[in-house]
C-alpha positions in Angstrom: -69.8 17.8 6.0 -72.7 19.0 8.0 -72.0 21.5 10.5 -73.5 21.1 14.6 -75.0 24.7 14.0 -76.6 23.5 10.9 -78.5 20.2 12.7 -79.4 22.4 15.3 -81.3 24.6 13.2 -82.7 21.9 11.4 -83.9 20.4 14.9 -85.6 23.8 15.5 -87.5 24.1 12.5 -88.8 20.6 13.4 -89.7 21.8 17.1 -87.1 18.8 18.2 -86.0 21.3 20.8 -85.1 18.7 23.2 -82.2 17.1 21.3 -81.3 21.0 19.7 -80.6 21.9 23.5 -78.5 18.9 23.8 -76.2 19.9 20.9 -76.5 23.8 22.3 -75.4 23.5 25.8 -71.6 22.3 24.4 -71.6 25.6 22.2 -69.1 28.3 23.0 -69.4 30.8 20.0 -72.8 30.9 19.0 -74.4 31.6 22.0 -73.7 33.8 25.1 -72.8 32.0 28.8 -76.4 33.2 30.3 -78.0 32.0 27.3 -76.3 28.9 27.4 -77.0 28.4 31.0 -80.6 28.8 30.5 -81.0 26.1 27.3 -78.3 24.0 29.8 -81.3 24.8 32.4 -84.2 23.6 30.0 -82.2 20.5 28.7 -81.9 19.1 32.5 -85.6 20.2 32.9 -86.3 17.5 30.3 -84.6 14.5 31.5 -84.5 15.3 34.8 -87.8 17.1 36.1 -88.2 15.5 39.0 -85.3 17.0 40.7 -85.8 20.4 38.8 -89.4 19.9 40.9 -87.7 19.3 44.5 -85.5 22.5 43.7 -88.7 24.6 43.2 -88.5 25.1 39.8 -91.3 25.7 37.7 -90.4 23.2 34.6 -92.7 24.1 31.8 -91.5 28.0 32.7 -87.5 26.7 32.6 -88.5 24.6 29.2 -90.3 28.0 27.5 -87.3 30.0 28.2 -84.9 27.7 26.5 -87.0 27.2 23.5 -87.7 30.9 22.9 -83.8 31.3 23.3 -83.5 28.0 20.6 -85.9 30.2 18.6 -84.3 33.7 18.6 -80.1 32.6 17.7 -80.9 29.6 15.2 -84.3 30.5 13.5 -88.1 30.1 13.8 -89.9 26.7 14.5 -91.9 25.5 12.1 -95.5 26.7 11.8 
């Protein structure tokens, strides 16, 4: 049985960070809150930008953070 932890770090070393943040922002024990918040942040970015744009927030910025986050707990993109 394949784990959530373990799709998510396959989806990282594929640089499919949108759909690693959508498994992420459920996650309770792998990540901290503020660094949940923050992938939660970057997911919403994604499929919402728009409204991210109204609430003055600077989207690529939001989107970095999140995958840097992705990139530091469950492994390195790949190159």
């Amino acid at each position: 049985m394949t784990k959530k932890i373990d799709i998510v770090r396959d989806y990282v070393a594929k640089g499919d960070y949108k759909n690693a943040m959508k498994l992420v922002k459920g996650f309770t024990k792998t990540i901290g809150a503020d660094d949940r918040s923050q992938v939660t942040r970057a997911y919403e970015c994604y499929i919402n930008p728009e409204f991210y744009k109204q609430l003055g927030k600077d989207i690529d910025k939001e989107i970095a953070a999140g995958i840097e986050i992705l990139i530091r707990i469950y492994g390195q993109a790949a190159a």
